[in-house]
C-alpha positions as semicolon CSV with decimal commas, in nm:
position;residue;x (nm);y (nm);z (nm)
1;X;-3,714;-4,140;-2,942
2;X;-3,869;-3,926;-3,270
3;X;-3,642;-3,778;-3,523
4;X;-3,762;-3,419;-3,356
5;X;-3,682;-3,499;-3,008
6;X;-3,355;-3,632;-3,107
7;X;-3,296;-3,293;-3,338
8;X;-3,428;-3,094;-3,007
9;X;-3,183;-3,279;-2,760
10;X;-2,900;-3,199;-3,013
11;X;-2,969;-2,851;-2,996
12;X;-2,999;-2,848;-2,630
13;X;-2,674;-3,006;-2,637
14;X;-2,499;-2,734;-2,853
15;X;-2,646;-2,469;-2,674
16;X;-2,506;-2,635;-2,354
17;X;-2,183;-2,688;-2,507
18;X;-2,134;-2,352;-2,659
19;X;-2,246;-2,208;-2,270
20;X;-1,944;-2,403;-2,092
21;X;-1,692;-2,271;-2,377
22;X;-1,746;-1,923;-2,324
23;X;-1,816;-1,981;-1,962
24;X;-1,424;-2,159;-2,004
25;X;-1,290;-1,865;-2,202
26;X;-1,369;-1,625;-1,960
27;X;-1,257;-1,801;-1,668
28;X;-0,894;-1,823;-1,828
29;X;-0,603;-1,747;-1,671
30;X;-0,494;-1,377;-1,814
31;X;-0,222;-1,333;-2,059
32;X;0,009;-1,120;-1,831
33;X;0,132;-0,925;-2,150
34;X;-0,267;-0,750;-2,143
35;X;-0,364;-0,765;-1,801
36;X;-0,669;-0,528;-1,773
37;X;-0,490;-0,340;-1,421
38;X;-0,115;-0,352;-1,326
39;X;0,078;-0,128;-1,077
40;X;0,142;0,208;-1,116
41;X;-0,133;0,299;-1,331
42;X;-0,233;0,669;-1,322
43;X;-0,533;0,799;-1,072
44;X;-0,645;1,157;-1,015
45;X;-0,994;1,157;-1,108
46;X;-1,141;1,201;-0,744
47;X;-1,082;1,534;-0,597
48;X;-1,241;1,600;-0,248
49;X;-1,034;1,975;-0,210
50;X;-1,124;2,232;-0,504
51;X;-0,776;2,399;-0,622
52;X;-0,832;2,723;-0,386
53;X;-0,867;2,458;-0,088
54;X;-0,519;2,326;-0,150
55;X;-0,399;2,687;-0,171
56;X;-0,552;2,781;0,154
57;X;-0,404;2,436;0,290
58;X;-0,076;2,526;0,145
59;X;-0,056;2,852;0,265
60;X;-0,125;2,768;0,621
61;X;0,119;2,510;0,641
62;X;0,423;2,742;0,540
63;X;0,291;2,980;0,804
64;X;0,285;2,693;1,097
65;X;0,629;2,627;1,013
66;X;0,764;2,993;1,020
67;X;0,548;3,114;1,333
68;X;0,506;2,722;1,518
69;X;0,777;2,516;1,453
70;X;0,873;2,193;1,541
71;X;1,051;2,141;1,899
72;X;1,278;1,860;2,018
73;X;1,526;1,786;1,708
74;X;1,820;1,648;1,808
75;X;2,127;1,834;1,828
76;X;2,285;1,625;1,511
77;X;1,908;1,774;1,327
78;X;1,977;2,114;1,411
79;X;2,311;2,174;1,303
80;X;2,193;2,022;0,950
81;X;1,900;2,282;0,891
82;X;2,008;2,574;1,056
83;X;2,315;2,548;0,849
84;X;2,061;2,531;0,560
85;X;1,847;2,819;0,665
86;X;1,630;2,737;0,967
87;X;1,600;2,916;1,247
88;X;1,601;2,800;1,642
89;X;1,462;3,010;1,889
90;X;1,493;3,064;2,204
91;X;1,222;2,822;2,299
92;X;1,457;2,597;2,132
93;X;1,203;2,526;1,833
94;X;1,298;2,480;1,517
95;X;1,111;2,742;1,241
96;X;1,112;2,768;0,860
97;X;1,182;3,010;0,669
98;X;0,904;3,018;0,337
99;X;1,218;3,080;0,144
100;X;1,372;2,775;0,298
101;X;1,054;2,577;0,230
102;X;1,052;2,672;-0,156
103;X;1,370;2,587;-0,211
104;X;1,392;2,256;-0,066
105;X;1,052;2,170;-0,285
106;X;1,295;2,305;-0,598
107;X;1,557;2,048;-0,521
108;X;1,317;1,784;-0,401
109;X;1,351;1,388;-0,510
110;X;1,087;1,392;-0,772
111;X;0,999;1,108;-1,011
112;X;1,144;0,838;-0,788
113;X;1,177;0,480;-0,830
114;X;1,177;0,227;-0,516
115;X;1,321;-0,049;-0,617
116;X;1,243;-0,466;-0,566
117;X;1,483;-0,738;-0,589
118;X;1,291;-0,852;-0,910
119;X;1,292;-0,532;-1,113
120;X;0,963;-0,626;-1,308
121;X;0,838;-0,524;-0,909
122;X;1,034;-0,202;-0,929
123;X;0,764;0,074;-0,847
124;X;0,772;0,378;-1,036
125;X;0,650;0,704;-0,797
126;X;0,544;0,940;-1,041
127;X;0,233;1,193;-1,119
128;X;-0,042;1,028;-0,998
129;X;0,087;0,626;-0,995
130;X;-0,073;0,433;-0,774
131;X;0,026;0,140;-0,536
132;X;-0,108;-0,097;-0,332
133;X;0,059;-0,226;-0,048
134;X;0,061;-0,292;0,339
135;X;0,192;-0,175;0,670
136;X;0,148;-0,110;0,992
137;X;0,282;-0,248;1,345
138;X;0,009;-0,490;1,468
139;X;0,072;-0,712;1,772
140;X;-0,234;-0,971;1,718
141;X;-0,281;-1,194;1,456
142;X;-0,634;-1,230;1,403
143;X;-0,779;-1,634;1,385
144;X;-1,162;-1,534;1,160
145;X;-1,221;-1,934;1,227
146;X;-1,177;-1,934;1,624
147;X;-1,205;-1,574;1,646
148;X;-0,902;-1,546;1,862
149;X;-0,639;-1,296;1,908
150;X;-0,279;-1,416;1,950
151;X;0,019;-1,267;1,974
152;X;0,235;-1,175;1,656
153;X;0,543;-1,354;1,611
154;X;0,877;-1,375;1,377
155;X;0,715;-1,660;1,157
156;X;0,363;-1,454;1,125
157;X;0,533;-1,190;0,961
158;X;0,744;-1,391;0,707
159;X;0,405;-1,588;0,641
160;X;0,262;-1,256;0,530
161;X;0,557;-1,141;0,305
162;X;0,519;-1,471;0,113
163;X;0,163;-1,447;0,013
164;X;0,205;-1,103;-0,089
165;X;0,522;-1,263;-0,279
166;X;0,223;-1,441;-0,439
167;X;-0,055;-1,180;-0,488
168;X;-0,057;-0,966;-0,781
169;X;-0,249;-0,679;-0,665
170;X;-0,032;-0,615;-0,376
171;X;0,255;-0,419;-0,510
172;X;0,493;-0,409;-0,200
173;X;0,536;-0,492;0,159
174;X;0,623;-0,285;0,431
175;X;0,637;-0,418;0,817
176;X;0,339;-0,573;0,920
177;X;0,317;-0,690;1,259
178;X;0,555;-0,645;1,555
179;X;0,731;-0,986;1,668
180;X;0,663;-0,998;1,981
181;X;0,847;-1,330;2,048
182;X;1,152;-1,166;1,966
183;X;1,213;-0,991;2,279
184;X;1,534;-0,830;2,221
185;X;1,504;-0,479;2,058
186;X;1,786;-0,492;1,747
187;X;1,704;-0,902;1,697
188;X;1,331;-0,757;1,631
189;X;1,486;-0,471;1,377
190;X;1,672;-0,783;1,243
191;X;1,403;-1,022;1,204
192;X;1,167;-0,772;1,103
193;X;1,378;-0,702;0,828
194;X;1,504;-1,012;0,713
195;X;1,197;-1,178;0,753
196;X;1,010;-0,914;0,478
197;X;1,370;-0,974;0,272
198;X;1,325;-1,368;0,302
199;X;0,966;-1,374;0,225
200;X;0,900;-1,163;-0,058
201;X;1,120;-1,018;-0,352
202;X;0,878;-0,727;-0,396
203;X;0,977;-0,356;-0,265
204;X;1,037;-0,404;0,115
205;X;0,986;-0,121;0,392
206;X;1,095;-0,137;0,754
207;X;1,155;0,025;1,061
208;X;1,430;0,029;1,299
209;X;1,372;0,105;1,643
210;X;1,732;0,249;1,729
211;X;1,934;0,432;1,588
212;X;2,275;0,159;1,709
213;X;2,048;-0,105;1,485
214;X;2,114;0,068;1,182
215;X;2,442;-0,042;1,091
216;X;2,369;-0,436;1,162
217;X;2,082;-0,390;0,957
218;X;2,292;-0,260;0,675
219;X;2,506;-0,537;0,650
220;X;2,207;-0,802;0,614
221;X;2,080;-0,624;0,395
222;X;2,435;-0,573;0,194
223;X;2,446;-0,975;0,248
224;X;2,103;-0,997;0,087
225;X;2,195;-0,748;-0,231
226;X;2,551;-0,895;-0,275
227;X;2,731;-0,590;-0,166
228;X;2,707;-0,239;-0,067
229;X;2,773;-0,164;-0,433
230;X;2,495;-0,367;-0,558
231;X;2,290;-0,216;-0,301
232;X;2,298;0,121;-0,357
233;X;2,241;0,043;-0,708
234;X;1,950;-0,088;-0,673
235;X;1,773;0,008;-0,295
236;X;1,509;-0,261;-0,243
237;X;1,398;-0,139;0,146
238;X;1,301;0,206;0,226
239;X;1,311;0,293;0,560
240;X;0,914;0,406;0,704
241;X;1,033;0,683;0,965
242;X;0,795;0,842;1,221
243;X;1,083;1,104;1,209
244;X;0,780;1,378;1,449
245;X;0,549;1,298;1,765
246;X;0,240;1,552;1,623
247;X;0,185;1,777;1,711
248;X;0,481;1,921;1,573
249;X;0,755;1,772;1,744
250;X;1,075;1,586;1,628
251;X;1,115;1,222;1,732
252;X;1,475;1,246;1,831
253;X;1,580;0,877;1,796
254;X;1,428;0,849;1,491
255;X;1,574;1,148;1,365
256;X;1,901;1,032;1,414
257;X;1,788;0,683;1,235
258;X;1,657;0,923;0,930
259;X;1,995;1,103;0,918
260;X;2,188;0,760;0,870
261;X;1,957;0,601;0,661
262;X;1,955;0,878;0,384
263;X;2,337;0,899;0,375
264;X;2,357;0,527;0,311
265;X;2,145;0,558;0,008
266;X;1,788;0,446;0,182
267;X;1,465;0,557;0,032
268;X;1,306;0,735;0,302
269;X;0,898;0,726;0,425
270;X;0,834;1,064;0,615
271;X;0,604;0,968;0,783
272;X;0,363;1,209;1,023
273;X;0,097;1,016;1,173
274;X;-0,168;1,242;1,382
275;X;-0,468;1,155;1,510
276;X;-0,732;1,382;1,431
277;X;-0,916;1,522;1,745
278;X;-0,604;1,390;1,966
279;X;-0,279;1,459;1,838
280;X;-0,374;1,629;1,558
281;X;-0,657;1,915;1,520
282;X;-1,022;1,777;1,481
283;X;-1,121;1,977;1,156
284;X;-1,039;1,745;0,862
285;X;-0,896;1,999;0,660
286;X;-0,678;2,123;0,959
287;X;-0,545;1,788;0,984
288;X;-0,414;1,791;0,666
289;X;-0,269;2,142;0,726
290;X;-0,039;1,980;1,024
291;X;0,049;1,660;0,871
292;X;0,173;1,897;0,575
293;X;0,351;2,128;0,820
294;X;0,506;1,840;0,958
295;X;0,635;1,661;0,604
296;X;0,750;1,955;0,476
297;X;0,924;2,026;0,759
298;X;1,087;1,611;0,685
299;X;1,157;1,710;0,318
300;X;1,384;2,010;0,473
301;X;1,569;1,767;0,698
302;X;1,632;1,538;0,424
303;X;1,749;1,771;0,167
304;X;1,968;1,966;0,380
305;X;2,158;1,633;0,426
306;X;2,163;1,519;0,085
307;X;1,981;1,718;-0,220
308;X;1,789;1,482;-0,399
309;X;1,733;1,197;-0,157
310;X;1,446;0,973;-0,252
311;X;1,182;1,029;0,019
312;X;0,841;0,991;-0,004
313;X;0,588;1,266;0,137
314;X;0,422;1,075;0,421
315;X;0,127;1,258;0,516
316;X;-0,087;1,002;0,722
317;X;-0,338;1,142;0,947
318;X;-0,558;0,933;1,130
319;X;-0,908;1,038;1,236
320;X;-1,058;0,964;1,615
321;X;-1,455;0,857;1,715
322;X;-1,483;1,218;1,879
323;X;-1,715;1,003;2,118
324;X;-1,473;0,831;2,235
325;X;-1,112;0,951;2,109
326;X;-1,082;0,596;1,989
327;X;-0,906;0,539;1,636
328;X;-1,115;0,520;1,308
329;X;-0,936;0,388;1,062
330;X;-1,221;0,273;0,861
331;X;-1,429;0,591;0,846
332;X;-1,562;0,816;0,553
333;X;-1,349;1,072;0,729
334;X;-1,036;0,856;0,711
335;X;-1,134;0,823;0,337
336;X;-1,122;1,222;0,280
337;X;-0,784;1,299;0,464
338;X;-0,609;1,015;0,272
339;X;-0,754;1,191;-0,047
340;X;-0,706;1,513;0,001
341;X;-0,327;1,437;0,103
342;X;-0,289;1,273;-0,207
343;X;-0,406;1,604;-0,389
344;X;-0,158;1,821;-0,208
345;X;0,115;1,523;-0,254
346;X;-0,013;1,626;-0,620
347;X;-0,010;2,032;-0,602
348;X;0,390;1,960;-0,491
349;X;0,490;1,690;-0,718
350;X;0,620;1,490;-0,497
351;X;0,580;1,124;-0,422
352;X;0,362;1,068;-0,179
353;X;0,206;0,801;0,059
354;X;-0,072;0,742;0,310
355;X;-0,313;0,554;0,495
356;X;-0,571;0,291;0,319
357;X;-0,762;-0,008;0,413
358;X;-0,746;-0,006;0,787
359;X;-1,053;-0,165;0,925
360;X;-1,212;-0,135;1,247
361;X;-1,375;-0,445;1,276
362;X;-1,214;-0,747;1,471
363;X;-1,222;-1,014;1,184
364;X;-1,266;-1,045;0,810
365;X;-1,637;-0,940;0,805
366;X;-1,847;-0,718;0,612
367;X;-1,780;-0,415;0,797
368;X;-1,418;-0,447;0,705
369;X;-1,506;-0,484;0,347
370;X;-1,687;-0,172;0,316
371;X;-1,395;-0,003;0,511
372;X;-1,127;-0,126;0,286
373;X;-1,333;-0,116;-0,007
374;X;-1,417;0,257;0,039
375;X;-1,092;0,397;0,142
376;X;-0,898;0,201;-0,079
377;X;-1,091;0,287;-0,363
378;X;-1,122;0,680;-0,283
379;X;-0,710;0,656;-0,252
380;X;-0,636;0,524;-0,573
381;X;-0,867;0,768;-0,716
382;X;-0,758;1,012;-0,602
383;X;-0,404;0,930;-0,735
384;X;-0,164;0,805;-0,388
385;X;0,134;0,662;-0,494
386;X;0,139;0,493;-0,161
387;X;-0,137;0,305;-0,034
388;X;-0,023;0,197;0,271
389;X;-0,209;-0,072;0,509
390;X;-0,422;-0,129;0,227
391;X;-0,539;-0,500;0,309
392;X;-0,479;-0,748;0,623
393;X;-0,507;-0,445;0,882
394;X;-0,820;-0,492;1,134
395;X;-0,876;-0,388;1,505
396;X;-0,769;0,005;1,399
397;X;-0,407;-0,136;1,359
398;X;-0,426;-0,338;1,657
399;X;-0,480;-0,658;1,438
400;X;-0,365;-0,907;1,154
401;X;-0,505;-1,143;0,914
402;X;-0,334;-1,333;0,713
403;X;-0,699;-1,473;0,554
404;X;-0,739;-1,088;0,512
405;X;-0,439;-1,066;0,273
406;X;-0,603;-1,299;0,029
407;X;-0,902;-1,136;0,054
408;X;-0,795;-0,796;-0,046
409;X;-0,575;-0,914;-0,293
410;X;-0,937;-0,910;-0,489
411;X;-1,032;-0,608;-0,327
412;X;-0,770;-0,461;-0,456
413;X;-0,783;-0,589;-0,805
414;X;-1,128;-0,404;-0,834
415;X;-1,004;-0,103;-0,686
416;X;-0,767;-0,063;-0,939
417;X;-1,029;-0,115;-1,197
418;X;-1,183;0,201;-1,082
419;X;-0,840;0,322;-1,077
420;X;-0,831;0,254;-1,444
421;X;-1,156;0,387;-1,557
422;X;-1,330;0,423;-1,891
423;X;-1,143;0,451;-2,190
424;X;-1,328;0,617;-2,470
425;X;-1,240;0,581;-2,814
426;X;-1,342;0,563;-3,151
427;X;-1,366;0,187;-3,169
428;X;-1,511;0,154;-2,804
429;X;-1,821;0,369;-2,907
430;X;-1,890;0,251;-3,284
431;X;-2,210;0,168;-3,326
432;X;-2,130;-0,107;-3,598
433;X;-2,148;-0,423;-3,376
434;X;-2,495;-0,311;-3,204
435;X;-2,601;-0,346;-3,586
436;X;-2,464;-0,668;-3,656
437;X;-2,619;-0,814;-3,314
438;X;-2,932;-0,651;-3,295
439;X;-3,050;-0,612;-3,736
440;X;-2,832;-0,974;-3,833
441;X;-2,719;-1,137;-3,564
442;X;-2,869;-1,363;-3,246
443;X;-2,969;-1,017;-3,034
444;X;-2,732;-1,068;-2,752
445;X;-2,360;-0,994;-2,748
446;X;-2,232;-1,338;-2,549
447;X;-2,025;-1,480;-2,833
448;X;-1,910;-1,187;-3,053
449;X;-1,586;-1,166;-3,160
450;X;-1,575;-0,795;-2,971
451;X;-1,715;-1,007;-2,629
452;X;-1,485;-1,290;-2,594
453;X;-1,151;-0,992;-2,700
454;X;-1,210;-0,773;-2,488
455;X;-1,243;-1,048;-2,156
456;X;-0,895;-1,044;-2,084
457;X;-0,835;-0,639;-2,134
458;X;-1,138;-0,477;-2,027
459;X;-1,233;-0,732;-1,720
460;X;-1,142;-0,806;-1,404
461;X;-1,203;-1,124;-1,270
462;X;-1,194;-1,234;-0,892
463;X;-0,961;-1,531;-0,752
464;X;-1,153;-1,577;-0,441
465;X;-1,504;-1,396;-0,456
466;X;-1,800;-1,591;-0,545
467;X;-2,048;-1,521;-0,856
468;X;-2,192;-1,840;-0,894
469;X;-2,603;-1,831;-0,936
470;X;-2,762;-1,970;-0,635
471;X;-2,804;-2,288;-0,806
472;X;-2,466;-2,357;-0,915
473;X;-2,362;-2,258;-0,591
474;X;-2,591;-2,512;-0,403
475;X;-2,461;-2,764;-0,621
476;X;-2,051;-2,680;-0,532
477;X;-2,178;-2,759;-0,177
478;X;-2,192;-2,383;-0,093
479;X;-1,867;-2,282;-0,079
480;X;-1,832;-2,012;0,193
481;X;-1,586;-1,705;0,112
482;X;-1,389;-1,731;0,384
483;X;-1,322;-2,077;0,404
484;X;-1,212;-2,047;0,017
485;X;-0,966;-1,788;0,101
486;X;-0,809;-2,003;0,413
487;X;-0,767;-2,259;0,132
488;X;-0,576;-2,002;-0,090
489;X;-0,395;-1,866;0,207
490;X;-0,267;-2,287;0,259
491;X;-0,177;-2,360;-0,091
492;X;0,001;-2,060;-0,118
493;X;0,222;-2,116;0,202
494;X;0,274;-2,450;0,131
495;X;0,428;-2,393;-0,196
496;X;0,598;-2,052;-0,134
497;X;1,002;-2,074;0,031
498;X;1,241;-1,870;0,128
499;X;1,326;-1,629;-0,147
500;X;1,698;-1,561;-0,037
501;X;1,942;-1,743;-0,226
502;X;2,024;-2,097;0,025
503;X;2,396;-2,008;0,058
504;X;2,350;-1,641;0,205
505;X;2,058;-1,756;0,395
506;X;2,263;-1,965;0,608
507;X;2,541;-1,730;0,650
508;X;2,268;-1,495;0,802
509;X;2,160;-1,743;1,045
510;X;2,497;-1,795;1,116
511;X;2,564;-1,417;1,207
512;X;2,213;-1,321;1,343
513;X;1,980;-1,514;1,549
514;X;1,658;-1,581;1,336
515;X;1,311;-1,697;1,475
516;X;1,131;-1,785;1,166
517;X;1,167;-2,108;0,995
């Protein structure tokens, strides 16, 4: 070989080698100390109702509770808020005084913290934080490799706490799927529970489906915390209460659950859950109106019982295929109520929470990533503190995907990039390293010293998503998303336990009767 082909082949060889270290520095892990995204940072920027919208939408919710009502509180309800100023009728509904209203917004739970078991997962509900977590009550699971839907069980739902244990962009877990091989009613509250409390030490939320459950539920969890002391210094479940039946009903059970809850110190999700066209009115904007109604109506009940009690303003209207009157949990429409709820979760200061990331489609597909990709990313900016059912959710709620929770995980990381936004400063618009690259330097900006520090803070990379070139991706054997993520989903189960200390895990099994392994 000539001296100038071995000079050219050295030079190929730097090149090469100076390509796979920067290609290695940006593919390193990130330093969690400057993480570009982390919970709780602040959204706001999108803003679907202009500022005399939210008046309008405010105003006709205070007159829906003084001239509609709400019917059907039970009798333990009504002696609470009509001793605090509510009125019944003689139609036996329930109205509202404005004067009540305004007064229980003065006194109103503001700036509230739901705790996790690990406090650097304590979530901090205030301005316009956001969150990213799940929800919902599926009774599938969804199979993307068979295509199968199976029944939910015990051990599905404690699978599904421990990856989110294990995902960084998913902030908390609420309830996922229903166990439905857990046949009797308080063992399901009691599995539910302990299998979100065994699975992940993140902020939990539950359900419980009646109101003699409570107590039993209690102690586990007073097991779990190390007391009742412990506990209510530090409440790591909140309690996600359909506390109406819209339209603008009380849900009498679950008001009596609400009622013993919030005395024992339980963070509280009011949640009102209409269906746009079916349970709720069909004009988007009138949607919001009665899922307002209906919360504020929840933020009376709470603070007549105890002033202050955390609750979080659960407006989470669901829209309807008119054609049909089939849910749409994955529509542009579903996108705007979730928004504009966040706004008027905003006008009140209050902490608030809502729908995001339901998809419609059956399986892990690209229709479900534009769903959860667009509402999730229209929530966050539009500042929700609460994104619930923000990833695994497909089949309008009907569904669950345990592939899916990996998969959003990313989705999720770049939604809170847009969450974050565009920081301009001084340094980030100097012109002085366009002059050193482009008059001095090579003309491009791979290897500048502003380039390689500014990968870990201004970036967000993907764990699962693929952004190989064509080539490189030929020559990995063409990895195929999905199967990537069912690999995650495996390593992560395999190495992730039971997060309850060994000791009062077994005195729970010895007390209740646990399905999951």
């Amino acid at each position: 070989m000539s001296e100038e082909a071995i000079n050219l082949e050295v030079r190929r060889s730097r090149r090469a080698g100076g390509r796979e270290a920067r290609r290695a520095a940006r593919m390193a892990p990130l330093a969690e100390d400057i993480r570009p995204i982390r919970p709780g940072m602040p959204g706001g920027h999108y803003k679907p109702l202009t500022d005399a919208g939210i008046a309008r939408i405010h105003q006709a919710a205070l007159e829906a509770l003084e001239t509609i009502g709400l019917s059907q509180a039970p009798e333990s309800g009504v002696e609470v808020m009509t001793a605090a100023g509510a009125v019944q009728g003689d139609d036996g509904r329930l109205r509202f005084p404005r004067s009540l209203v305004e007064d229980m917004l003065a006194v109103a739970g503001r700036n509230i913290t739901l705790h996790a078991r690990d406090p650097k997962h304590d979530l901090h509900l205030t301005g316009s934080n956001v969150h990213y977590g799940t929800a919902g009550a599926a009774v599938h699971v969804v199979d993307p490799v068979t295509l199968a839907y199976r029944e939910s069980t015990a051990q599905d739902l404690y699978d599904a706490a421990r990856l989110v244990d294990n995902l960084d962009n998913i902030h908390f877990y609420q309830r996922t799927m229903v166990c439905r091989d857990v046949l009797d009613n308080k063992e399901m509250d009691l599995n539910t529970l302990y299998g979100c409390l065994a699975g992940t030490r993140k902020h939990v939320g539950t359900s419980f489906s009646d109101p003699a459950h409570v107590a039993d539920c209690f102690d586990l969890i007073y097991m779990v915390a190390g007391g009742e002391d412990k506990w209510l210094e530090r409440p790591f479940v909140s309690n996600s209460n359909c506390f109406v039946v819209p339209p603008m009903k009380f849900a009498t059970e679950s008001c009596m659950v609400l009622e013993d809850c919030v005395r024992r110190g339980m963070p509280m999700l009011l949640l009102s859950a209409g269906q746009a066209g079916a349970t709720a009115p069909a004009p988007v904007a009138l949607a919001i109106v009665q899922a307002v109604a209906e919360c504020l109506a929840g933020l009376v009940y709470v603070n007549a019982i105890r002033k202050g009690a955390p609750a979080i303003f659960g407006t989470w209207p669901f829209v309807s295929d008119l054609r049909t009157g089939a849910m749409s949990g994955g529509s542009a429409e579903q996108a705007l109520l979730t928004a504009g709820c966040a706004q008027m979760h905003r006008f009140y200061d209050l902490p608030g929470g809502a729908a995001s990331g339901i998809s419609d489609s059956k399986l892990p597909d690209m229709q479900a990533g534009w769903e959860q990709g667009m509402t999730n990313a229209l929530a966050g900016l539009a500042g929700l503190n609460m994104c619930y059912e923000a990833v695994g959710i497909h089949a309008s709620l009907l569904g669950f995907c345990l592939e899916s929770l990996v998969l959003g995980d990313d989705l999720l990381g770049q939604a809170m990039r847009l969450v974050r936004g565009i920081e301009v400063t001084e340094d980030s618009t100097s012109i002085e390293v366009m002059k050193d690259i482009c008059v001095d330097g090579p003309g491009h900006y791979l290897g500048s010293a502003q380039t390689l520090g500014l990968m870990q803070t201004e970036y967000v990379y993907p764990s699962v998503a693929n952004r190989m070139s064509p080539k490189e991706w030929a020559e990995a054997e063409k990895p195929v998303l999905l199967d990537t993520a069912i690999a995650r989903k495996n390593e992560i189960l395999a190495a992730a336990g039971n997060v309850v200390d060994p000791e009062i895990d077994r005195a729970i099994r010895d007390r209740f009767n646990i399905y999951f392994q």
